[in-house]
C-alpha beads as a LAMMPS data file, in Angstrom:
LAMMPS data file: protein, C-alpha beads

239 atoms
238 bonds

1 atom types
1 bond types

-500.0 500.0 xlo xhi
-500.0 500.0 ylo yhi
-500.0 500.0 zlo zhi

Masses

1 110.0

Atoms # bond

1 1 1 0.000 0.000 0.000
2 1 1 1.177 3.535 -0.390
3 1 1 0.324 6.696 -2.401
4 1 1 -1.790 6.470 -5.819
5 1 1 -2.362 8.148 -8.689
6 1 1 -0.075 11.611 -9.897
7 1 1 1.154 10.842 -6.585
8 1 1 2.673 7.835 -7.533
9 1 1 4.129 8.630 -10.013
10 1 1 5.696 11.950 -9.100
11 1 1 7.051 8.990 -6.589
12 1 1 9.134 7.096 -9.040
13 1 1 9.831 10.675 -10.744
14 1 1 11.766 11.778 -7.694
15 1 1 13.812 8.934 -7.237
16 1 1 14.385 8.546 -10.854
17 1 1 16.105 12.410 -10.926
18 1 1 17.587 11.701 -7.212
19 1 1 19.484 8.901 -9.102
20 1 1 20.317 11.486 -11.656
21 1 1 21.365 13.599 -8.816
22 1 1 23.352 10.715 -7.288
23 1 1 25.128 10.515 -10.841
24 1 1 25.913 14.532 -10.927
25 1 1 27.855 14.246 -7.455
26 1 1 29.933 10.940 -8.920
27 1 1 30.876 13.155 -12.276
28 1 1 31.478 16.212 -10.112
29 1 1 33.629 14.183 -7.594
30 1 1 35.260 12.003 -10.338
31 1 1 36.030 16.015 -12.930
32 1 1 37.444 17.435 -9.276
33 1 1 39.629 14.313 -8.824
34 1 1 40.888 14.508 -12.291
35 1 1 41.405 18.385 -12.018
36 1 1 43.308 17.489 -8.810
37 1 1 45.589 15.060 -10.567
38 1 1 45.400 16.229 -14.017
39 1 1 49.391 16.108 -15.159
40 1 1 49.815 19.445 -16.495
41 1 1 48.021 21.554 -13.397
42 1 1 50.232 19.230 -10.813
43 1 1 53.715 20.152 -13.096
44 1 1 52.514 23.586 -12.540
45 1 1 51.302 23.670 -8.877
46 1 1 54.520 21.605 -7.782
47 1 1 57.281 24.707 -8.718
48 1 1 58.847 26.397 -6.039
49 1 1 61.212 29.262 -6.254
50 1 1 63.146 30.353 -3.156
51 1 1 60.883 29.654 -1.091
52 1 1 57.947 31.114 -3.099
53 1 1 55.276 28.277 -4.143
54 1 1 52.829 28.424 -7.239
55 1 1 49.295 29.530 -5.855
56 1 1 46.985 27.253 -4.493
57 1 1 43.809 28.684 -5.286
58 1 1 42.787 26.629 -7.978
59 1 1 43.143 23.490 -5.561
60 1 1 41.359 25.467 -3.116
61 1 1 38.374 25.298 -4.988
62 1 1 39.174 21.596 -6.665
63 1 1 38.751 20.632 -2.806
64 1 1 35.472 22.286 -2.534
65 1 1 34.268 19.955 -5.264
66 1 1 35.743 16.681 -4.195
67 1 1 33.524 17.716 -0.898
68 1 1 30.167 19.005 -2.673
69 1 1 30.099 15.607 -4.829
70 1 1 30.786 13.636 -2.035
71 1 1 28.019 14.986 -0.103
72 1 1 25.793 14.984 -3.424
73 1 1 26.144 11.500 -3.551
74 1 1 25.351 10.796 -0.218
75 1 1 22.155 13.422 -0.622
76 1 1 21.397 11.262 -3.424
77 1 1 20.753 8.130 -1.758
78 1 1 18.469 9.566 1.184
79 1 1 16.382 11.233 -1.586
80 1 1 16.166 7.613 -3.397
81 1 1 16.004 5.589 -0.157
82 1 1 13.228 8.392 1.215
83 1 1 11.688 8.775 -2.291
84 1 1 10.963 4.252 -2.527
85 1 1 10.170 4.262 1.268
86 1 1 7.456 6.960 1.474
87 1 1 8.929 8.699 4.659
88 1 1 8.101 11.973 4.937
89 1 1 10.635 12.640 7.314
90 1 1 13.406 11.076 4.797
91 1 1 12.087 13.167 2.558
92 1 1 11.605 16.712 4.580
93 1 1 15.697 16.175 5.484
94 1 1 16.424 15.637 1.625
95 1 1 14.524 18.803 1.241
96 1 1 16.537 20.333 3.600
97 1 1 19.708 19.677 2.625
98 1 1 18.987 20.369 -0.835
99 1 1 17.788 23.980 0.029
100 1 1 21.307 23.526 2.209
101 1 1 23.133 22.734 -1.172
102 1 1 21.627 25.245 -3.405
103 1 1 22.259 27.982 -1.149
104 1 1 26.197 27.165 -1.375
105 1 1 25.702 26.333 -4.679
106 1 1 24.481 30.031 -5.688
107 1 1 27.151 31.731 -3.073
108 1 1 29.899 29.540 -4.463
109 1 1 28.500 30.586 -8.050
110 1 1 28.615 34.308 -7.473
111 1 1 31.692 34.715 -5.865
112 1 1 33.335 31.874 -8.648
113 1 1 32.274 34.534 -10.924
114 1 1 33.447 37.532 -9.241
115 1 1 36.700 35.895 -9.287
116 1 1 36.850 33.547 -12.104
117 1 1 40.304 35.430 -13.428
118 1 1 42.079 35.217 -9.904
119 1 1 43.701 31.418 -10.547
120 1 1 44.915 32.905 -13.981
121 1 1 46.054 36.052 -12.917
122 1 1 47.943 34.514 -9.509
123 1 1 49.636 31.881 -11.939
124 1 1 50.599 34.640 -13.807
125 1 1 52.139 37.048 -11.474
126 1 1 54.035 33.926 -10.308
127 1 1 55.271 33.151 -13.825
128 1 1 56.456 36.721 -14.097
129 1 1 58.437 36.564 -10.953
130 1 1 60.034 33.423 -11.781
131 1 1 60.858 34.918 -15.350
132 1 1 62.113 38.114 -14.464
133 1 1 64.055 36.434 -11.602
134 1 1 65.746 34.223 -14.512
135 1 1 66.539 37.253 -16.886
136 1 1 68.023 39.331 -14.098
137 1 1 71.715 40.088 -13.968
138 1 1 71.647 41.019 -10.449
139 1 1 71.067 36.793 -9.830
140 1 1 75.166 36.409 -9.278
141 1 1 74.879 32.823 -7.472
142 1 1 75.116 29.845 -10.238
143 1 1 73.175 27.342 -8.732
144 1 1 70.041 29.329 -7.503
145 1 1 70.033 30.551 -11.060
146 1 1 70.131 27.243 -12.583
147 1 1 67.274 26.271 -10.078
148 1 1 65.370 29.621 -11.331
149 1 1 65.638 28.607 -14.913
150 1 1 64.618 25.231 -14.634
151 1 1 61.731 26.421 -12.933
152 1 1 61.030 28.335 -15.885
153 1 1 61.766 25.505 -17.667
154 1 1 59.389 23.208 -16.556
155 1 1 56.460 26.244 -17.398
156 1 1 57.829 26.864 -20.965
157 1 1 57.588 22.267 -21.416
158 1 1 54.351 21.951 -19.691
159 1 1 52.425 24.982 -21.136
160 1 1 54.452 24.310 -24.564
161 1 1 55.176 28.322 -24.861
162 1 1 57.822 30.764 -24.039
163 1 1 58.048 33.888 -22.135
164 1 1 55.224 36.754 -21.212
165 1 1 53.750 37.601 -24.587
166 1 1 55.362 37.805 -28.282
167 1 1 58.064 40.164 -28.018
168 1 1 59.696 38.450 -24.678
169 1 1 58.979 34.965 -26.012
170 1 1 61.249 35.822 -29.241
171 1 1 64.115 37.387 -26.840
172 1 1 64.077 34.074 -24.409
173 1 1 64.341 31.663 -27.661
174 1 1 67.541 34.011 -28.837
175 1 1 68.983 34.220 -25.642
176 1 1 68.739 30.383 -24.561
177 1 1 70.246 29.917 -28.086
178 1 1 73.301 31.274 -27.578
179 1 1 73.414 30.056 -23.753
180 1 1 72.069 32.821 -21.483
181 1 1 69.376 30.240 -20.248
182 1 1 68.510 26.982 -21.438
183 1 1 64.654 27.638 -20.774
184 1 1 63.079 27.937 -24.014
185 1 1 62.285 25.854 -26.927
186 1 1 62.487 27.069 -31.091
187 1 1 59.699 25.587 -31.483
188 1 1 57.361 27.718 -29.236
189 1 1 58.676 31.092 -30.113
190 1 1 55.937 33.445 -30.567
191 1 1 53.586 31.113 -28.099
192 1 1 53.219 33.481 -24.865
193 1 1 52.696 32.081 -21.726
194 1 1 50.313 34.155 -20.702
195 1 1 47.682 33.285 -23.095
196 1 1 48.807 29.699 -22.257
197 1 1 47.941 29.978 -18.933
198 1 1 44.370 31.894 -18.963
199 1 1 43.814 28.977 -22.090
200 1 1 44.161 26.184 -19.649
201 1 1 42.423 27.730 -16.767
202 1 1 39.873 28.957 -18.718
203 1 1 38.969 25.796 -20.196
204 1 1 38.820 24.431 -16.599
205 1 1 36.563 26.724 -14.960
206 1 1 34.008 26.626 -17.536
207 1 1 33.581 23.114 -17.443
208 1 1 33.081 23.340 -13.396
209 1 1 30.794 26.108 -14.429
210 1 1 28.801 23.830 -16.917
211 1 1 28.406 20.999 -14.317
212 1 1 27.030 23.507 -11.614
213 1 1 24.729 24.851 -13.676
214 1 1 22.736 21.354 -14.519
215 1 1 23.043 20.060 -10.953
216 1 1 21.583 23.387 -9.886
217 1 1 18.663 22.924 -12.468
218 1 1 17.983 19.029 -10.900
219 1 1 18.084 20.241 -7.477
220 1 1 15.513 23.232 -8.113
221 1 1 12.985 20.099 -10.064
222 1 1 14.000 17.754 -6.980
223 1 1 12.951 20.304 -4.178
224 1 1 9.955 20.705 -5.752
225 1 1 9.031 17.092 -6.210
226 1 1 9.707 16.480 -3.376
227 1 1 7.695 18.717 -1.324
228 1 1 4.532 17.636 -3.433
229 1 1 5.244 13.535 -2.624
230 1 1 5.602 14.654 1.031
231 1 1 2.440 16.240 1.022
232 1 1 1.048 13.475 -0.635
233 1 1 2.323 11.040 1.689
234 1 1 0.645 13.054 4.594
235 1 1 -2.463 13.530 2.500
236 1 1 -2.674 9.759 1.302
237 1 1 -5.823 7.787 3.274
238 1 1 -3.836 5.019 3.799
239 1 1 -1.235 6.936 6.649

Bonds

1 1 1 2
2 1 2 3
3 1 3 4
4 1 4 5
5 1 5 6
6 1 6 7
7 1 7 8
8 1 8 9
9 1 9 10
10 1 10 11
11 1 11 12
12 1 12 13
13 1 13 14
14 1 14 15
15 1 15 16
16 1 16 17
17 1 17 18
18 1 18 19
19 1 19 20
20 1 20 21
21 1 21 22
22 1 22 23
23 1 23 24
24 1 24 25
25 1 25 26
26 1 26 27
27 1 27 28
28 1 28 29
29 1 29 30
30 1 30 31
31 1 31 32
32 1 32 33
33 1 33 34
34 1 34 35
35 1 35 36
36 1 36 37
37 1 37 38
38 1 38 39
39 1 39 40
40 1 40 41
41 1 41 42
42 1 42 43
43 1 43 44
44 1 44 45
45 1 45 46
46 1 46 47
47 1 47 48
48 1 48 49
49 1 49 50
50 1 50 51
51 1 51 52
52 1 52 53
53 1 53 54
54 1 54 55
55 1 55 56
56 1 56 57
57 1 57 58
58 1 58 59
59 1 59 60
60 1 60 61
61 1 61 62
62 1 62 63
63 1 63 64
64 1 64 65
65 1 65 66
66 1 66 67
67 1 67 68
68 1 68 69
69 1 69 70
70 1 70 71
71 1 71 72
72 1 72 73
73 1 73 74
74 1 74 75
75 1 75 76
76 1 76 77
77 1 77 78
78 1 78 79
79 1 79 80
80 1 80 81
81 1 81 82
82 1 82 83
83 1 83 84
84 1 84 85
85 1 85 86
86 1 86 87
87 1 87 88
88 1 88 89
89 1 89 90
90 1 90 91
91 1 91 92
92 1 92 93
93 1 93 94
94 1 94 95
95 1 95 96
96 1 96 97
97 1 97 98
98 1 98 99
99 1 99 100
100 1 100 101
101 1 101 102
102 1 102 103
103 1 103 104
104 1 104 105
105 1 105 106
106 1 106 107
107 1 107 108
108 1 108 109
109 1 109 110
110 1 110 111
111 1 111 112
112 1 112 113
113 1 113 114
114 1 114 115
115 1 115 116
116 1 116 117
117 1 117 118
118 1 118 119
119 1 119 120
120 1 120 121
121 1 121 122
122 1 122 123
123 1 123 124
124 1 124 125
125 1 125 126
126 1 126 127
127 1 127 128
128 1 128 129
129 1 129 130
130 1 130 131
131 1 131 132
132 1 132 133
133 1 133 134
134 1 134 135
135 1 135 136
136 1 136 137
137 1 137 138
138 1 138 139
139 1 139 140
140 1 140 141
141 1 141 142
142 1 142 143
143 1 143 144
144 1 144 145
145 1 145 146
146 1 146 147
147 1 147 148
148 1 148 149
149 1 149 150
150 1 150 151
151 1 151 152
152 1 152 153
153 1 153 154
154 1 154 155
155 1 155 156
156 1 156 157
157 1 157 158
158 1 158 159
159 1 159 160
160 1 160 161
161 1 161 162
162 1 162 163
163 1 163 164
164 1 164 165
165 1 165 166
166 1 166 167
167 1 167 168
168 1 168 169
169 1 169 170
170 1 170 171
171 1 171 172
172 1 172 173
173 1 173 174
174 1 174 175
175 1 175 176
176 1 176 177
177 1 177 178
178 1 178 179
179 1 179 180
180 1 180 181
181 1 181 182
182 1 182 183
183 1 183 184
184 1 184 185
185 1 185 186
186 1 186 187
187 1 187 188
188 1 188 189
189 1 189 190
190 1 190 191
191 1 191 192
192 1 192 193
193 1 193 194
194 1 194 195
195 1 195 196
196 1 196 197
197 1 197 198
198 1 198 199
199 1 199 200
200 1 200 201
201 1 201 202
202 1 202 203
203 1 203 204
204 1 204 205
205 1 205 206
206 1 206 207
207 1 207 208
208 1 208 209
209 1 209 210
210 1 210 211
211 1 211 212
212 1 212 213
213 1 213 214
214 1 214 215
215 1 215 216
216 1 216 217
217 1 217 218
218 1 218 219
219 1 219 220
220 1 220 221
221 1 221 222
222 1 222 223
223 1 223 224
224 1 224 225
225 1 225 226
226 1 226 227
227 1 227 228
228 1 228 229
229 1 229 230
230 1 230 231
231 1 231 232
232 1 232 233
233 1 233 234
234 1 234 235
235 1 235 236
236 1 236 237
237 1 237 238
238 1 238 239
C-alpha cells in the first residue's frame, strides 16, 4: 500500500532524478579528482622558487568539489532511499539539505564569478616573478640561477610556450640559443605564456561552471518534487 495516482508517479519521478542527482555528485567528484591530478596543473602547482610556491587557489576550490560531490552522492541516496520508502521525514531532510546545497551552490556561483580570473592572474604574477628572476643580472649565485631557470623551464615544457607575450617569447628563444638560459624551446617562439595559462584555466573553470549549472537545475525540479510527494504522503488515506 502507499500513495496512488499523480502521486505515484511523481514517486518514481523523484527517485528517478535523485538517481540522476546521485550521478551529478559521482561526475562532479570524479572532474574534481581529475582536475586534482590532471598532469599538467600538478607540473605547474609543484614549482617552487626560493621559497615562493605556485598559488593554491585553484586546488582550493578543486577541494570544494571533491567535498560538494561527495556529499551529493550521499544526498542522493536519502532522496532515493526516502523517495521508494514513502517517509516523509526522509524526505523533509532531503529537502533540507537540498535547500542547504543550493544555497552554497548560488554563493559559491557568485563569488566563482566575481573571481573567475584570480587562478589565472595569480599563476601569472608567479610566472612573471620566476621569469624576471631568470633574466636578471643582479642573480650572481650559479646554482640558484640554474634552479630559477629550470623552474622556468618546466612552465615553458608543460604549457608548450615561451616567455610573457610575443616580443619576450622571441628574446628568451635568442637568448637560450646562444646560452644565457637553457629555458626555451624554437619551437614555441611566438607562443606566450600568458595566453597559455588563462587557455588552460579557462577551459577548466568553464567546465566546473557547466556541471554547476545542470546540478543546480535538478536540485531546483528535486525540491519541488519532493515537497509535493511529502504532502502526498501526509495527505494519502492510507497513513
Amino acid at each position: 500500500m502507499g500513495v496512488e495516482g499523480c502521486t505515484k508517479f511523481m514517486k518514481y519521478l523523484l527517485f528517478f532524478l535523485n538517481f540522476i542527482f546521485w550521478l551529478a555528485g559521482g561526475v562532479i567528484l570524479g572532474v574534481a579528482l581529475w582536475l586534482r591530478h590532471d598532469q599538467t596543473i600538478s607540473n605547474l602547482m609543484s614549482l617552487e622558487v626560493d621559497g615562493a610556491h605556485a598559488p593554491t587557489s585553484f586546488y582550493t576550490c578543486v577541494h570544494i568539489l571533491i567535498a560538494v560531490g561527495t556529499v551529493m552522492m550521499v544526498v542522493g541516496f536519502l532522496g532515493c532511499y526516502g523517495a521508494i520508502q514513502e517517509s516523509q521525514c526522509l524526505l523533509g531532510t532531503f529537502f533540507i539539505c537540498l535547500v542547504i546545497l543550493f544555497a552554497c551552490e548560488v554563493a559559491a556561483g557568485i563569488w566563482g564569478y566575481m573571481n573567475k580570473d584570480t587562478v589565472s592572474e595569480e599563476m601569472k604574477n608567479f610566472y612573471d616573478s620566476v621569469y624576471d628572476m631568470a633574466m636578471s643580472d643582479t642573480l650572481t649565485d650559479p646554482n640558484k640561477k640554474s634552479a630559477v631557470g629550470q623552474v622556468l623551464k618546466v612552465f615553458h615544457e608543460t604549457l608548450q610556450c615561451c616567455g610573457k607575450d610575443k616580443a619576450t617569447s622571441v628574446f628568451s628563444v635568442i637568448t637560450s640559443k646562444v646560452g644565457f638560459q637553457d629555458v626555451c624551446s624554437s619551437q614555441y617562439a611566438l607562443v606566450d605564456c600568458h595566453g597559455k595559462i588563462n587557455a588552460l584555466f579557462s577551459e577548466k573553470i568553464h567546465l566546473v561552471g557547466i556541471a554547476a549549472l545542470v546540478v543546480a537545475v535538478i536540485m531546483i525540479f528535486e525540491m519541488i518534487f519532493s515537497m509535493v510527494l511529502c504532502c502526498g504522503i501526509r495527505n494519502s488515506p492510507v497513513y
